[in-house]
C-alpha positions, 0 to 999 in steps of 0.5 A, spaced: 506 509 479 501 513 484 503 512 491 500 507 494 499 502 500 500 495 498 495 489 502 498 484 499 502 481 493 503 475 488 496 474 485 495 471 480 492 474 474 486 469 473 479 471 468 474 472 475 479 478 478 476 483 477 470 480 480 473 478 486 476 485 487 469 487 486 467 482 492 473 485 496 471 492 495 465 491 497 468 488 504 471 494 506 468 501 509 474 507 507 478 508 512 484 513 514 491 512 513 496 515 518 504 516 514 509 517 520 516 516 520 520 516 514 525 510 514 530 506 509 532 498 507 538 496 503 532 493 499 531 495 491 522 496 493 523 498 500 530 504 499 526 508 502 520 509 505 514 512 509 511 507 515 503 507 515 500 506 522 497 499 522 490 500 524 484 495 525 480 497 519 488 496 515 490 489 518 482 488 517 483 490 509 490 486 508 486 480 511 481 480 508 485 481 501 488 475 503 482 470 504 478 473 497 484 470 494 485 464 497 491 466 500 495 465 506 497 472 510 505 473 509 508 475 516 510 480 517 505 485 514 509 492 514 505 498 510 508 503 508 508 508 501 515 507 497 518 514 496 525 511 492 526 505 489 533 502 487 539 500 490 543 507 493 548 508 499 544 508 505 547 515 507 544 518 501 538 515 504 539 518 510 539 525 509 534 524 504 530 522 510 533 528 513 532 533 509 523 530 508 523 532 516 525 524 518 517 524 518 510 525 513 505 526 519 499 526 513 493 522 513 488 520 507 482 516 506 483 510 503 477 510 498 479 504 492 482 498 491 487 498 485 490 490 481 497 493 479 501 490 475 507 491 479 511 485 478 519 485 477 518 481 471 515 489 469 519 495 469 516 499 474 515 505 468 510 500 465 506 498 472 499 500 471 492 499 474 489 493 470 483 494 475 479 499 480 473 498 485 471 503 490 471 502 496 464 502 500 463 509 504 467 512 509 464 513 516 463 521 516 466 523 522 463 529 526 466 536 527 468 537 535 
């Protein structure tokens, strides 16, 4: 599995999602994602982690997301970009993070939309993208 930043879970596999994350895509201007501190939870899909800043145009796509699929937003939303999944000793995670700078400043523009399979019903070796679309056209932004 790609590292990704989630919008939103627990969509229902229907016969027009690919539709409707078309419809969405084309909602949503590229935007830059901003990584920052590396932290860690005693939870299996959040072991450790790196925190997304939350943007504008990033609260704008999750709530988006959630009005194309008919859903209502879960609160709280923390991006983030998973590096570890399972159950490990917290100080294990601890110096992994250490040892990772306790930070990743890295900035990237978001340019598609992935529809994964990513459920605990499916090993995580099996999760694939069942759908894509792009994203309209990031804003190009002048040298200074």
């Amino acid at each position: 599995m790609q590292p990704h930043v989630s919008l939103m879970g627990g969509i229902e596999i229907t016969t027009d999602i690919a539709t409707k994350l078309k419809t969405l895509a084309a909602r949503i201007r590229g935007f830059e994602i901003r990584l920052g501190k590396i932290q860690w939870r005693g939870e299996y899909y959040r072991s450790l982690f790196v925190s997304v800043e939350l943007s504008d145009e990033l609260m704008a796509a999750h709530l988006a997301a959630h009005e194309e699929f008919g859903r209502l937003p879960s609160a709280p939303f923390e991006p983030h970009v998973s590096l570890l999944y399972g159950d490990f000793d917290e100080t294990f995670k601890k110096e992994l993070a250490k040892q990772l700078g306790d930070r990743l400043d890295v900035r990237f523009t978001a340019s598609a939309l992935d529809l994964v399979n990513a459920c605990e019903k499916v090993p995580i070796a099996q999760w694939e993208t069942l759908h894509q679309a792009m994203l309209r056209s990031a804003p190009i932004k002048e040298k200074t």
